[in-house]
Backbone as a chain_set.jsonl record, in Angstrom:
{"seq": "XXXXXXXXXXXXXXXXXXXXXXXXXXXXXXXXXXXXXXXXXXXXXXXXXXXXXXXXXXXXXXXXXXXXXXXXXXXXXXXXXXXXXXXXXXXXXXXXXXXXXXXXXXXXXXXXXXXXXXX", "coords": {"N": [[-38.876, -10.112, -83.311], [-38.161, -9.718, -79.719], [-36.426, -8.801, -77.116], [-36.415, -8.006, -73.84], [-34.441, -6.941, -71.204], [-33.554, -6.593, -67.906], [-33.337, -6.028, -64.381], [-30.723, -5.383, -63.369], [-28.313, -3.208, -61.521], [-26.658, -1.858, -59.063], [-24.085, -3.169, -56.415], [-22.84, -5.139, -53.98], [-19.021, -6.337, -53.903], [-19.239, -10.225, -53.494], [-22.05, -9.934, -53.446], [-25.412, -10.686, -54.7], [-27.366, -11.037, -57.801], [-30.139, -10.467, -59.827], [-30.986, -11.228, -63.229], [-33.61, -10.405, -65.759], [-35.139, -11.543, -69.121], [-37.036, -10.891, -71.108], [-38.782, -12.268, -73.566], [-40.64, -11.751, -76.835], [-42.491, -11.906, -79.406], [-41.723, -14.789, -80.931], [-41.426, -17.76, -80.755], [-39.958, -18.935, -77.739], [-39.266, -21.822, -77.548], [-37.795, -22.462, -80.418], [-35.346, -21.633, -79.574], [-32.443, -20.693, -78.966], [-31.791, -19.229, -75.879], [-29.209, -16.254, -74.478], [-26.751, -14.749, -72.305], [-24.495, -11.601, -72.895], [-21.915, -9.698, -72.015], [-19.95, -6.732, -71.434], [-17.83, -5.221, -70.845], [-16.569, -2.041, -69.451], [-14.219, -0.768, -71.674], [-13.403, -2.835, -72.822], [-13.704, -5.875, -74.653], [-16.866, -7.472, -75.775], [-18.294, -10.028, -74.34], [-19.367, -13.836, -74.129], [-21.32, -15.062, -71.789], [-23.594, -16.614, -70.802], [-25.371, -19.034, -71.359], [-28.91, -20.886, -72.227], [-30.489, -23.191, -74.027], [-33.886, -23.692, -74.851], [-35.441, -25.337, -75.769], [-34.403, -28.068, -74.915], [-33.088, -27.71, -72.296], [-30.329, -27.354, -71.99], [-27.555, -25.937, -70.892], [-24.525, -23.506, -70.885], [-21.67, -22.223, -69.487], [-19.452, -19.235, -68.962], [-16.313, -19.413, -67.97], [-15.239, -17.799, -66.273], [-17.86, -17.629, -64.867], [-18.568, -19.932, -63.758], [-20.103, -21.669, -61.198], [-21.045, -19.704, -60.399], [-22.802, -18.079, -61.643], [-26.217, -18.35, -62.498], [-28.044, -20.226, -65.285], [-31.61, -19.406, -66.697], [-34.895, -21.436, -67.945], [-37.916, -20.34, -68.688], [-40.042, -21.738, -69.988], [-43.163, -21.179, -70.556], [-43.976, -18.33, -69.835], [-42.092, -17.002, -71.322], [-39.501, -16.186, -70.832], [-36.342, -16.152, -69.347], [-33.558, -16.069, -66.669], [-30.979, -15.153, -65.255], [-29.72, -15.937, -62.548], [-27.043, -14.569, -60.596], [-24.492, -14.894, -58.38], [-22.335, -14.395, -55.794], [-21.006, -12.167, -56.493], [-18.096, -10.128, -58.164], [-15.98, -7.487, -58.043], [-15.091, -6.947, -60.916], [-17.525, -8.42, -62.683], [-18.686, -6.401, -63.15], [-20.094, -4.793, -65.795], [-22.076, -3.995, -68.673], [-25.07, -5.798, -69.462], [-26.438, -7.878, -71.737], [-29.045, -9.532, -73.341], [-29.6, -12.235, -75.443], [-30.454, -13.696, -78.506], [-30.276, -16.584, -80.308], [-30.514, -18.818, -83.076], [-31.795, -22.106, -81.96], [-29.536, -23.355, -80.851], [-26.701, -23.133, -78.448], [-24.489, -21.305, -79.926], [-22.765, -19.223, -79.847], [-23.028, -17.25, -81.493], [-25.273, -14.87, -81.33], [-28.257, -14.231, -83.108], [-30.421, -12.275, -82.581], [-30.254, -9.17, -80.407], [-30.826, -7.562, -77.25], [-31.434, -4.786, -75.809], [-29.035, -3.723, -73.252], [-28.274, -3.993, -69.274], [-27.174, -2.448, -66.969], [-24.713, -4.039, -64.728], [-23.067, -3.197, -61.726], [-20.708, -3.911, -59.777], [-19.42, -3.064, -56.57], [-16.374, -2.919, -54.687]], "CA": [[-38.181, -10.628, -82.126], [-37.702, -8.649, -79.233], [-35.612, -8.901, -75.952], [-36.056, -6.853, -72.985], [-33.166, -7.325, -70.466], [-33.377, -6.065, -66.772], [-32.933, -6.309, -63.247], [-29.424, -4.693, -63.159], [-28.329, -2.44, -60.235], [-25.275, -1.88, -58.023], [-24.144, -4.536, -55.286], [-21.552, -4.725, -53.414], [-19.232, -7.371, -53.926], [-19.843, -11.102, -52.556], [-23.871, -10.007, -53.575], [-26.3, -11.28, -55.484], [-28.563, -9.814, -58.632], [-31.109, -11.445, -60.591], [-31.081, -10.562, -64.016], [-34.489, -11.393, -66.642], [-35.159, -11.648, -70.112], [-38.262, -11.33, -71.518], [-38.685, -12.757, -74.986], [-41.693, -11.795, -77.713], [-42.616, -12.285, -80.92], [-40.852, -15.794, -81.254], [-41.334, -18.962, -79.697], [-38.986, -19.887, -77.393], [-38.643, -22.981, -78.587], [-36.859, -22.752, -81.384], [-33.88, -20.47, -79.802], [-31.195, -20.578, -77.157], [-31.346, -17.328, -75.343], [-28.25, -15.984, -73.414], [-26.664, -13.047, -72.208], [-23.09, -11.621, -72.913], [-21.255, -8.812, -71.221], [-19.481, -5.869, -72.037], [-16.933, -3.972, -69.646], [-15.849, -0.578, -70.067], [-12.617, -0.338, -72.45], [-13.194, -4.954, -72.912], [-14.747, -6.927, -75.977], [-17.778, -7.876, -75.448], [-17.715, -11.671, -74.35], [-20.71, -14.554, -73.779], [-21.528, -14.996, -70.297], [-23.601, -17.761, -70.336], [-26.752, -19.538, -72.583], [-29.678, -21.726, -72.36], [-31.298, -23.746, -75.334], [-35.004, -23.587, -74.369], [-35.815, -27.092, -75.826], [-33.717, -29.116, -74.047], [-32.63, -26.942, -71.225], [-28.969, -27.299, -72.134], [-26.297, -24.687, -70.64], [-23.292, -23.164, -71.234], [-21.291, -20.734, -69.014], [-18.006, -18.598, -69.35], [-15.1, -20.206, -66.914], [-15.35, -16.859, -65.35], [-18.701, -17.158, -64.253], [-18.888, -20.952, -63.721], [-20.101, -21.835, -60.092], [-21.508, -18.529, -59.642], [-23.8, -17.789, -61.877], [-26.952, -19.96, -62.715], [-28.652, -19.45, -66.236], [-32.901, -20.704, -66.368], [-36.086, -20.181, -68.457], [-39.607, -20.596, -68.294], [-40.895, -21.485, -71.55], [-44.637, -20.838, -70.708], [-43.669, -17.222, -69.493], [-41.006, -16.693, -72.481], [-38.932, -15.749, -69.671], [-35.314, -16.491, -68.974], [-33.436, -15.674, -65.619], [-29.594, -15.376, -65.064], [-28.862, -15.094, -60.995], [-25.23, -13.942, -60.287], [-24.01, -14.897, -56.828], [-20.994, -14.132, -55.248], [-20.387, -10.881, -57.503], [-17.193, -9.486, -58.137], [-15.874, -6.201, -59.478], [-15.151, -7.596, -62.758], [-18.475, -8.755, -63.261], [-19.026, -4.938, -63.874], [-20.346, -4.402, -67.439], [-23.263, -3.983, -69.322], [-25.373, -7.313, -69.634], [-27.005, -8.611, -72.944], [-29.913, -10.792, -73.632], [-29.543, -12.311, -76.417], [-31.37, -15.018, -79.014], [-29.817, -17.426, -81.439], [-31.567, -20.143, -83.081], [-31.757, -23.695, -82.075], [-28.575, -23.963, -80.114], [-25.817, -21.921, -78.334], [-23.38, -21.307, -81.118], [-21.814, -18.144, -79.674], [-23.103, -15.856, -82.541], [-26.627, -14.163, -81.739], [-28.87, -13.577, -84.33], [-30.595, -10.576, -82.241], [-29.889, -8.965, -79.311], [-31.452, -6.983, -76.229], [-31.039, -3.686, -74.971], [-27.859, -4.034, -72.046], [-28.648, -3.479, -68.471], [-26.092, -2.237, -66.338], [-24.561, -4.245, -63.419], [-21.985, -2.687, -60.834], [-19.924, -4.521, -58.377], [-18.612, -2.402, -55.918], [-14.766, -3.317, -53.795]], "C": [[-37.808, -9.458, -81.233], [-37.483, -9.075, -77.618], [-35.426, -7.659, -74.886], [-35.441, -7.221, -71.611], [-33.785, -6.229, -69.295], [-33.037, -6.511, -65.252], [-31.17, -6.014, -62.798], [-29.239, -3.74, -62.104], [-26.854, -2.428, -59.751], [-25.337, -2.732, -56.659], [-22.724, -4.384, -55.408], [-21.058, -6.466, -53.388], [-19.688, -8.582, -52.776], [-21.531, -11.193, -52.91], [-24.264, -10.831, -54.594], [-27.452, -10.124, -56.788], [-28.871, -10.985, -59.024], [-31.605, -10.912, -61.621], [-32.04, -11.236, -65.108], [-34.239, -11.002, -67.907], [-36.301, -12.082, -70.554], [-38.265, -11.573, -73.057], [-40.503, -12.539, -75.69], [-41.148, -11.802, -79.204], [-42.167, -13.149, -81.544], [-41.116, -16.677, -80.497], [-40.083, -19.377, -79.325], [-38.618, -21.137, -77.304], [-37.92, -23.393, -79.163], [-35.796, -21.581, -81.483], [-33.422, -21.08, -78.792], [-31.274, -19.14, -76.901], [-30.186, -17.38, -74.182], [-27.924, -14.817, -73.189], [-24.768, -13.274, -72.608], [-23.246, -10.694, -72.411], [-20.336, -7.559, -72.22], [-19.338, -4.65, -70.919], [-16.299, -2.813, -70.416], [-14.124, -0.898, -70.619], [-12.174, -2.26, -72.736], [-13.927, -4.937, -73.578], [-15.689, -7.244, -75.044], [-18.066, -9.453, -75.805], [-19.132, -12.416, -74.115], [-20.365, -15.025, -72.075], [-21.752, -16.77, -69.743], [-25.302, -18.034, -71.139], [-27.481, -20.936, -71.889], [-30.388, -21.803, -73.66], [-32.68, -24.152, -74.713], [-35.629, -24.948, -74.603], [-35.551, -28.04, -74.756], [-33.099, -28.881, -72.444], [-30.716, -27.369, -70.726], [-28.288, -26.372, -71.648], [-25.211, -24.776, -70.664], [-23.215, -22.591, -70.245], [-19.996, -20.448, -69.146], [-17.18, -19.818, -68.477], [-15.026, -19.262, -65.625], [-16.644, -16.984, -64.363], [-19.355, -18.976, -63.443], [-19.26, -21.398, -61.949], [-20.515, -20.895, -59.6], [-22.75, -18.226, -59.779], [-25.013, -19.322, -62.304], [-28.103, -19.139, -63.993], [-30.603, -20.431, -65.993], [-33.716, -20.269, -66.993], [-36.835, -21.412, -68.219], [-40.192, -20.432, -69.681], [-41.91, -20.963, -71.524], [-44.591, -19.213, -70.704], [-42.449, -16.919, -70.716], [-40.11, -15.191, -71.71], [-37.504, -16.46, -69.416], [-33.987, -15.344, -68.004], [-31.826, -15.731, -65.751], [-29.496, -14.876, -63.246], [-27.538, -15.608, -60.72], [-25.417, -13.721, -58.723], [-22.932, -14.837, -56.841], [-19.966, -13.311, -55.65], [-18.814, -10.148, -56.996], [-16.97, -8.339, -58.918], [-15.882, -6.249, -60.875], [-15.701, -7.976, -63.149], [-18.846, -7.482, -63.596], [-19.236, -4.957, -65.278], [-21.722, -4.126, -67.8], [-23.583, -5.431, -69.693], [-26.449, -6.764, -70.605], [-27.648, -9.892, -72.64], [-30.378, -10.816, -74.951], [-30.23, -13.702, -77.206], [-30.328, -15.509, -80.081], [-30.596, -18.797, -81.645], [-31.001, -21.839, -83.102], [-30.537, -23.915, -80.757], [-27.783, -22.669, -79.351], [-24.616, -21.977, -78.952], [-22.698, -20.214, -80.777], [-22.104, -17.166, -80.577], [-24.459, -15.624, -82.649], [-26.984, -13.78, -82.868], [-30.113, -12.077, -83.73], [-30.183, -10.473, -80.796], [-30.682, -7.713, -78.539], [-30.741, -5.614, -76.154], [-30.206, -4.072, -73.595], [-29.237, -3.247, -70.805], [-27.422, -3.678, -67.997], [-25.857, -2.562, -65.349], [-23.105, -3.339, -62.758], [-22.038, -3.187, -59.889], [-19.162, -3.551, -57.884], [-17.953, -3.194, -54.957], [-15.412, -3.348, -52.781]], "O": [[-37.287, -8.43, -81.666], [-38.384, -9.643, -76.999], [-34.657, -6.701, -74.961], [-36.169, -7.911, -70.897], [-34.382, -5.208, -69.636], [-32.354, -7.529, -65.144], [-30.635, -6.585, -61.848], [-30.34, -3.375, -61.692], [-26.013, -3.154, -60.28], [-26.347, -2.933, -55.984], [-21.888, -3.925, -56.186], [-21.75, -7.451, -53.134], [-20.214, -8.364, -51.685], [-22.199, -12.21, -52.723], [-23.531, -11.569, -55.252], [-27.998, -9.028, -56.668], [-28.363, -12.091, -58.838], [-32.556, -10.146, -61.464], [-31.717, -12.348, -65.528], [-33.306, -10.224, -68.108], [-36.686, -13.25, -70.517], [-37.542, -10.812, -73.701], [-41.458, -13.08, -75.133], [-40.085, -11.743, -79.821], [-41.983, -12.902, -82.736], [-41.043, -16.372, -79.306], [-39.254, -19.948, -80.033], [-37.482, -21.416, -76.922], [-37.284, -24.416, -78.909], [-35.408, -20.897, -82.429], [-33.927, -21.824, -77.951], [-30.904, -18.175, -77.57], [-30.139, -18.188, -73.255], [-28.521, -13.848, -73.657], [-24.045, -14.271, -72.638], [-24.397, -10.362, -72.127], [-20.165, -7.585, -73.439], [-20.037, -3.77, -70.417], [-15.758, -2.701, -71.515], [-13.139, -1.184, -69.937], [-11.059, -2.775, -72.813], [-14.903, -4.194, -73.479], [-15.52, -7.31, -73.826], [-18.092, -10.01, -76.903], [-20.089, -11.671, -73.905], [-19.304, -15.227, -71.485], [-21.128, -17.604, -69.087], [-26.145, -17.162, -71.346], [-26.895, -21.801, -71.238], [-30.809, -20.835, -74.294], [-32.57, -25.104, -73.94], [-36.241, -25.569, -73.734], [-36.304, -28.607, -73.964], [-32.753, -29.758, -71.652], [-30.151, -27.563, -69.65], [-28.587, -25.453, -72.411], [-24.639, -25.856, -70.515], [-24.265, -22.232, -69.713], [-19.264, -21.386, -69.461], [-17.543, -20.994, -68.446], [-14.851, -19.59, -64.451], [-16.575, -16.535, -63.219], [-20.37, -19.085, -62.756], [-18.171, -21.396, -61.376], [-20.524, -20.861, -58.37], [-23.624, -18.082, -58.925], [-24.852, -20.54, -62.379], [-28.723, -18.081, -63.883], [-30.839, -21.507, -65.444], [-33.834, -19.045, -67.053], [-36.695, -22.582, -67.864], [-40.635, -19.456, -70.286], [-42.033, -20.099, -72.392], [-45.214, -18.711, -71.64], [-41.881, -15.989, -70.144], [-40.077, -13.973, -71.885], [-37.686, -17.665, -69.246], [-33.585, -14.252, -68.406], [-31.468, -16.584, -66.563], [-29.261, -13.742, -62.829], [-27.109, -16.759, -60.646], [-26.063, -12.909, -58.061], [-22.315, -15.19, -57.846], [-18.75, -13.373, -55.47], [-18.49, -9.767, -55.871], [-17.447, -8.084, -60.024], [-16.566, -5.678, -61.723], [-15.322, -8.353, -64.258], [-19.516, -7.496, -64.628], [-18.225, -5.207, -65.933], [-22.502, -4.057, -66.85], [-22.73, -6.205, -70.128], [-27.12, -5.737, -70.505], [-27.238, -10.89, -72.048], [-31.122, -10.036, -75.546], [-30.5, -14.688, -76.521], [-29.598, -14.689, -80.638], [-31.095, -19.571, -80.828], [-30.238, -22.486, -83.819], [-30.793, -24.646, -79.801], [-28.09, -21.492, -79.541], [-23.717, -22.693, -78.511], [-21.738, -20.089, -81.536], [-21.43, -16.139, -80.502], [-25.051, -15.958, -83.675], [-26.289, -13.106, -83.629], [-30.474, -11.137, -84.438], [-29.841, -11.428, -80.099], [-31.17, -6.862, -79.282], [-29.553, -5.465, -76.441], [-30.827, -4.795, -72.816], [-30.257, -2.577, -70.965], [-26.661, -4.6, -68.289], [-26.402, -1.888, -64.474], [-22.228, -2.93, -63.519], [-22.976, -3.166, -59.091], [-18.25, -3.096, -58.573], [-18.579, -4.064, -54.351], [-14.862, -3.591, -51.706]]}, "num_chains": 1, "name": "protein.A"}
């Protein structure tokens, strides 16, 4: 299984990023992939998940109305775009797999990519 996370960058707030998730060696199928977060000197929290079957989602409270989670089974591809960024979306972003559902406890996880909201 392997998760490669990108599209991270600096944006000022109010912006927009568009962050992917490429998925091998696993059918997406039989996972939920999501991402979590992780701010300098803050736990590292869940963001926001899709179950690839059913195209079920979750998202934080924080990020609800902002962000929008999405995949592309054929492409084993899943998209997170973050509108209307704020500083405190600052952290390192995770793409992450768990199987079958979104249960909140990955069974692997991605290399972070780093977003920055700038004031």
């Amino acid at each position: 299984v392997q998760l490669q996370a990108s599209g991270g960058g600096l944006v000022q707030a109010g912006g927009s990023l568009r962050l992917s998730c490429a998925a091998s060696g696993f059918a997406l199928d039989n996972y939920a992939i999501g991402w979590f977060r992780q701010a300098p000197g803050k736990e590292r929290e869940g963001v926001s998940c899709i179950t690839a079957s059913d195209g079920v989602t979750w998202y934080a409270d924080s990020v609800k109305g902002r962000f929008v989670i999405s995949s592309d089974n054929a492409k084993k591809m899943v998209s997170l775009q973050m509108n209307s960024l704020k500083p405190e979306d600052t952290a390192v972003y995770y793409c992450t797999a768990e199987h079958y559902y979104c249960s909140g406890v990955p069974n692997y996880w991605g290399q972070g990519t780093l977003v920055t909201v700038s004031s």
